[in-house]
N, C-alpha and C positions, 0 to 999 in steps of 0.2 A: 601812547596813553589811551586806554578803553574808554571808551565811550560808558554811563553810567547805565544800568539796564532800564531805570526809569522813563532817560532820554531818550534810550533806540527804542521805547514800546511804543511811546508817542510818534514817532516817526514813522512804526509800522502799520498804523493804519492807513494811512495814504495808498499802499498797493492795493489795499484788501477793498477800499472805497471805489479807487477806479476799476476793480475787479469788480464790484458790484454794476460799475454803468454798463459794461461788456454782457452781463448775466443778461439786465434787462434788456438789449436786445435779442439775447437767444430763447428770452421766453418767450416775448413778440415774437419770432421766428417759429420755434416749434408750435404756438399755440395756433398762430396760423398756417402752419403746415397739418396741424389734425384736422381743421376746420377745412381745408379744403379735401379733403378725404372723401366725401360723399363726392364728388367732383370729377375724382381718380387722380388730380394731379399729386394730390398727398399722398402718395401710394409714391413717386418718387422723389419728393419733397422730404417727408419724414427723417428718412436713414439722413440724410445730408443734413437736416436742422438738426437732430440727435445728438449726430459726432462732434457739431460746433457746443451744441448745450453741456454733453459728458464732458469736453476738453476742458471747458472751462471753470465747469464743476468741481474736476476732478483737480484743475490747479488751489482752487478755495482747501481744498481737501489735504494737500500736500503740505499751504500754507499755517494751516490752520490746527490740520494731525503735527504740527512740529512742535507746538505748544501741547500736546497730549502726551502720556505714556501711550505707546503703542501704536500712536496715530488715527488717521480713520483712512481704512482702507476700503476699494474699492466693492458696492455692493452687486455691479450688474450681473446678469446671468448670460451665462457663455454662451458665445455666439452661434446658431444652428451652422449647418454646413451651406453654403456658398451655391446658390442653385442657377442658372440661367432662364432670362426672359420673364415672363411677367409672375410666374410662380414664385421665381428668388426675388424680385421684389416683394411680394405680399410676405413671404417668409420673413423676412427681415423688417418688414415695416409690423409685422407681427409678433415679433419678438422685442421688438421694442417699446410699443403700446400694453404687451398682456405684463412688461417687467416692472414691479413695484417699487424699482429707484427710478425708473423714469420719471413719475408719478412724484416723489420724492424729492427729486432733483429740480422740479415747478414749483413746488412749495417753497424750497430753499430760495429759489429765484425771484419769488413772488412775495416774500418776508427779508431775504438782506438788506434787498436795497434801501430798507424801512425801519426795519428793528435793527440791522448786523452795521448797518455805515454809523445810526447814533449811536452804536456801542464804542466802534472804533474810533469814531471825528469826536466823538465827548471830550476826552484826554487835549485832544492836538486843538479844541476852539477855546478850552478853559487856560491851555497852556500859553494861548495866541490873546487871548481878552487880560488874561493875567500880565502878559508886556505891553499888551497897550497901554493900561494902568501904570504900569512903571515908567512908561515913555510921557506921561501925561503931564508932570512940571515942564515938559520940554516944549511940547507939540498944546498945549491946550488955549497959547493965544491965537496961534494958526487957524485951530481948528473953527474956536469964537469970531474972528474976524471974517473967516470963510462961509458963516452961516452954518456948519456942520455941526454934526450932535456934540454937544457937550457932555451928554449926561454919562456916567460912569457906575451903574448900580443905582444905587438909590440916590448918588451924591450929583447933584448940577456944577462942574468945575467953574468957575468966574475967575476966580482969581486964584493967586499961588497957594492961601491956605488950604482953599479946596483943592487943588493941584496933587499936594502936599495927602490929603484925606485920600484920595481915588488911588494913587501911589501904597497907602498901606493897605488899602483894598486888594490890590496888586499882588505883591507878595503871596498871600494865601490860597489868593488862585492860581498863582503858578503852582505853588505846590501839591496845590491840589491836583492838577490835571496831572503835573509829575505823580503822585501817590497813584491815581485809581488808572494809570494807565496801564501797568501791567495786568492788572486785574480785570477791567474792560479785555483785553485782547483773550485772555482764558474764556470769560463767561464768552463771549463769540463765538471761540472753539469750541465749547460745551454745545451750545446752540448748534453750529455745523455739526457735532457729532451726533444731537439727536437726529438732527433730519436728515443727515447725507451719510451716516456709517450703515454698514449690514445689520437687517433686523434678524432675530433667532433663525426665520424662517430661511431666509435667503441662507444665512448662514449655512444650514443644514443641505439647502439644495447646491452651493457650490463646494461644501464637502463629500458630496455624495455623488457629486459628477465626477471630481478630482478623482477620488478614489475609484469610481468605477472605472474609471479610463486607465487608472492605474491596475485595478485586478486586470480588467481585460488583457494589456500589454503583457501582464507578470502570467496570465493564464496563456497568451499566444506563445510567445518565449516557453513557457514549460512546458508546450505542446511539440515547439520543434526541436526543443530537446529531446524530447521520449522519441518521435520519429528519428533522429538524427540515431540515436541510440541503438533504436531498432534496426536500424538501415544497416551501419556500421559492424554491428554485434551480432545478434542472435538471429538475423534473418539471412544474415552473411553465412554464418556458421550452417544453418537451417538447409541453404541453400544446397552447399557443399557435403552435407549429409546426403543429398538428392545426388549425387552426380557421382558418390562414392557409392549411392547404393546399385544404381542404375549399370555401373563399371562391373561390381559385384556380379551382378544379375548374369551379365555377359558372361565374366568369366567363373561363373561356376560347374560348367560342366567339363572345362576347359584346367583350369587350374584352381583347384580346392586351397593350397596353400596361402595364392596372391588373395583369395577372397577371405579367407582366415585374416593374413595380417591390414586388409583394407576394413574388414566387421569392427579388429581391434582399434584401427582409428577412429572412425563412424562413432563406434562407444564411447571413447577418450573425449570427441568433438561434442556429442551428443549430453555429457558431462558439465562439459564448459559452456555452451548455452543454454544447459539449463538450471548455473550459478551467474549466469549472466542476466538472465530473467528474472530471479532473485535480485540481484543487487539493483535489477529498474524496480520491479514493483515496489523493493525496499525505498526508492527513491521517489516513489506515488505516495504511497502511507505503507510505513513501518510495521508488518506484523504485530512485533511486541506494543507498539504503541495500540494497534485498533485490541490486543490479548490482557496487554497489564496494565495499562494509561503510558499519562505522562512521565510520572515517575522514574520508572522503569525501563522504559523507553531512552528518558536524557542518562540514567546509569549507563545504559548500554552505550551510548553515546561518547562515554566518557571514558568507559575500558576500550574501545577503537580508536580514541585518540588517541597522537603520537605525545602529546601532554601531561602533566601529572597533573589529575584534575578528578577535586573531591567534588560529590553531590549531597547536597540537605535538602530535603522534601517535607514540605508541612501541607499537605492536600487531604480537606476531609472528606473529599469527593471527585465524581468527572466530571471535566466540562465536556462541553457537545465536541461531537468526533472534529469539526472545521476547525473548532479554534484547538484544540490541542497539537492538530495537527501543524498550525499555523506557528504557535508556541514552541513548539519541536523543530522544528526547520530551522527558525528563528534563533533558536538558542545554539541548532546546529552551525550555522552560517558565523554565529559570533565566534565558536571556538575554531572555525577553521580563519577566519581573520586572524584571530588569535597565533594558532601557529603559522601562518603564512607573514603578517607583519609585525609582530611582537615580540618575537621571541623571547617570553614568560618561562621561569622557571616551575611555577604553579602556579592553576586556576580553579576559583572555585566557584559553583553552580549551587545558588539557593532559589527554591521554588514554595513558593507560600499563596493562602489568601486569605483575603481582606477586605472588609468596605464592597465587597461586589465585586471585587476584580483580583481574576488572577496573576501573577506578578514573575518573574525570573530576574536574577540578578547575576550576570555573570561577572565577575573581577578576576583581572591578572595582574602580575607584577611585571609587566614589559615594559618598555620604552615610553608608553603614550605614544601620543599626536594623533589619535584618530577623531576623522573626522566628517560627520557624514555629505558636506557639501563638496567632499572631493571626490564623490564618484565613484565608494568604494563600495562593498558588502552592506555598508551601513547602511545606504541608500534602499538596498532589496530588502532590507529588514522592514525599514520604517517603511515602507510602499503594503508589504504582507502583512504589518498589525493594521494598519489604517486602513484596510478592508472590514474590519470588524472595531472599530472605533477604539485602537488600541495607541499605544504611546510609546516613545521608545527615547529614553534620556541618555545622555552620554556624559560622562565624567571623564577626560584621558587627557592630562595638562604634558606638555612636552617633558621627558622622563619620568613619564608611570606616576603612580599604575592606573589601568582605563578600569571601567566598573559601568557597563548598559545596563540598563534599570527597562526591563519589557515590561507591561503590564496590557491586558485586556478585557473588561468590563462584560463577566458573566456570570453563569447562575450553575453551582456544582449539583449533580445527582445526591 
C-alpha cells in the first residue's frame, strides 16, 4: 500500500532541516576561511571549506531540483588547470572567490536555515500539534496533574468537555499540515532555485567553455586528419614523383625508352595526387559550396550519395562562409549515417529559414534507433552546431523513420 503523497511530503522535510544544520556550519567554515585570508592561512583553507560548502549545496540542490521540471543544476565555473605550490593554491582559492555561486551558495546558507527549515517544519509541527489535540481526551488529566500546559489554542482543557473542544481543534490542523505540505516543499524548491540554479551569465560562460573545448578537440582531430591524409596520399605520391624523376634524369642519355615509359607513370601518378588534393581541399570547404552556397553545394551532395536523396531549398540568401560550412558537413555526416546504419530506401533533405535561423531537415525511412548518446555521428554533429549556438533534434523511434532537425541562429545576405 502507498504511502499518500501528502503524508511523504511532511515527512520530507526532516532531511532538508537537518540539511540545513550541516549548511550552517560550512558557512561558519567558509566565512571564516575568507577572513583569514589576509593571514595567508586562507589561501589553503578556502579550497577545503568550498568543497564541503558545494557538497552540501549541491545535495539541497538534487533534493530540492526533484520537485522541479528540469531540476537545478549545477552553476560553478570550471575548474582552472591544477598548478603546483603556492601559485595553484592562489589559482584555486581564486577561482572560487571571483565565481558568483560561491557568493550564491552563502546566501542560500545564510537564508535556509531561517526562511527554508519554517517552510519545511511548517507542515510536520502543524501535523504534530494537530495529534496532540487528538490525544488530548486521553493525556489531558496527566498533563493537569503534572502542572504542564494545558492550554490548546485558545481553549484551557480542564475537564473532558474542553478535552472534547481541543480534540475538534485537532482535526483541522492535521489536515492542514497534510494540505500545505506539498506545497511548502515546491515554494522551498522555488526558493533554492532562485538562489542556487545558474544565472543567464554563468549560463553563457559554461556554454561557451563547453563548446570551446568542444571546437578546439573537433578542430585538433580535423587537423590530424588532413595531416594523416597528406602523409598517406599526396605527399606519398609527391614523393615518388621525385625518385621517378631523379631515375629518369639518370637514365636519359642511357635509355630513352625506360625514361619514356617511367615520364608515362610520373604523369599517370602526378594525376592521381593531384584529384587527391582535390578531394582534401573538397573536404576543408567545398568549392561549390564557397561558388554557389549551401544549396548547391547539399544538391551535389546528394547526386554523390550512394542514396536516393531528394533536395528542397527555401534560402533567400547566404549565411557567413563558417556556418554554411558548418551546415554542409552537418548535413553531410547525417546522410552518411544514414547509408552506413539505416539502410533507407529514400531520404529527403529540406533546407529553409526562419525566425533568424537557418534550419536542415533530413528524414529517412530506415530502421530508426538512432541515437546520439551512443557515440555515433550524432555526437560530431551536435559538438559542430554548438559551436555557433546551433541545435540539433532527433526523432528516430526503433523501426523508422529518423528525421534530424539542425537549425542555427543567423543573419542571410
Amino acid at each position: 500500500m502507498s504511502i499518500p503523497k501528502s503524508v511523504r511530503s511532511v515527512g520530507a522535510g526532516l532531511p532538508l532541516a537537518g540539511l540545513a544544520i550541516v549548511e550552517v556550519f560550512c558557512f561558519s567554515l567558509l566565512v571564516t576561511a575568507v577572513s583569514l585570508l589576509g593571514a595567508g592561512i586562507g589561501l589553503f583553507l578556502i579550497p577545503a571549506a568550498a568543497i564541503a560548502a558545494r557538497g552540501t549545496v549541491n545535495v539541497t540542490r538534487r533534493l530540492a531540483g526533484a520537485r522541479l521540471e528540469g531540476g537545478i543544476p549545477e552553476p560553478y565555473l570550471p575548474e582552472p588547470p591544477r598548478e603546483a605550490g603556492l601559485k595553484g593554491w592562489w589559482t584555486r582559492t581564486q577561482w572560487i572567490l571571483t565565481d558568483p555561486a560561491t557568493w550564491r551558495d552563502l546566501a542560500w546558507m545564510l537564508v535556509n536555515p531561517v526562511v527554508g527549515v519554517l517552510m519545511v517544519l511548517l507542515p510536520l509541527l502543524l501535523v504534530a500539534f494537530g495529534v496532540f489535540g487528538l490525544l488530548m481526551p486521553v493525556l489531558w488529566e496527566d498533563i493537569t496533574s503534572n502542572g504542564g500546559n494545558n492550554w490548546y489554542f485558545f481553549i484551557k482543557v480542564t475537564d473532558s468537555q474542553s478535552a472534547l473542544y481541543a480534540l475538534g481543534l485537532g482535526v483541522p490542523t492535521v489536515l492542514m499540515g497534510l494540505f500545505i505540505a506539498p506545497a511548502s516543499l515546491r515554494d522551498h524548491a522555488k526558493l533554492a532555485r532562485t538562489l542556487l540554479a545558474p544565472t543567464e551569465t554563468s549560463r553563457k560562460v559554461l556554454h561557451l567553455t563547453r563548446t570551446r573545448s568542444e571546437v578546439v578537440s573537433s578542430s585538433a582531430a580535423e587537423l590530424r586528419r588532413i595531416e594523416r591524409d597528406l602523409h598517406d596520399g599526396a605527399q606519398a605520391r609527391l614523393v615518388a614523383l621525385g625518385m621517378n624523376l631523379g631515375v629518369a634524369e639518370q637514365l636519359l642519355a642511357k635509355d630513352p625508352e625506360a625514361v619514356r615509359a617511367i615520364l608515362a607513370d610520373t604523369r599517370k601518378a602526378s594525376a592521381t595526387a593531384l584529384n587527391e588534393l582535390r578531394d582534401l581541399i573538397r573536404g576543408i570547404h567545398p568549392p561549390v559550396l564557397a561558388d554557389r552556397g549551401l544549396a548547391d553545394a547539399v544538391r551535389a551532395l546528394a547526386m554523390d550519395s550512394p542514396l536516393d536523396v531528394t533536395v528542397t531549398a527555401d534560402l533567400p540568401g547566404r549565411a557567413d562562409a563558417p556556418v554554411e560550412s558548418a551546415l554542409y558537413f552537418a548535413v553531410s555526416e547525417a546522410l552518411t549515417n544514414a547509408a552506413k546504419h539505416a539502410a533507407p530506401t529514400h531520404v529527403s533533405v529540406d533546407l529553409w529559414y526562419a525566425d533568424g535561423r537557418i534550419r536542415a531537415q533530413v528524414s529517412d525511412d530506415g530502421h530508426g534507433g538512432a541515437d546520439p548518446s551512443r557515440g555515433t555521428g550524432l555526437r560530431g554533429i551536435e559538438r559542430r552546431l554548438a559551436a555557433f549556438d546551433g541545435l540539433l533534434a532527433v526523432t528516430s523511434p526503433v523501426g523508422g523513420p529518423t528525421t534530424l532537425t539542425l537549425e542555427i541562429p543567423c543573419a542571410l545576405s
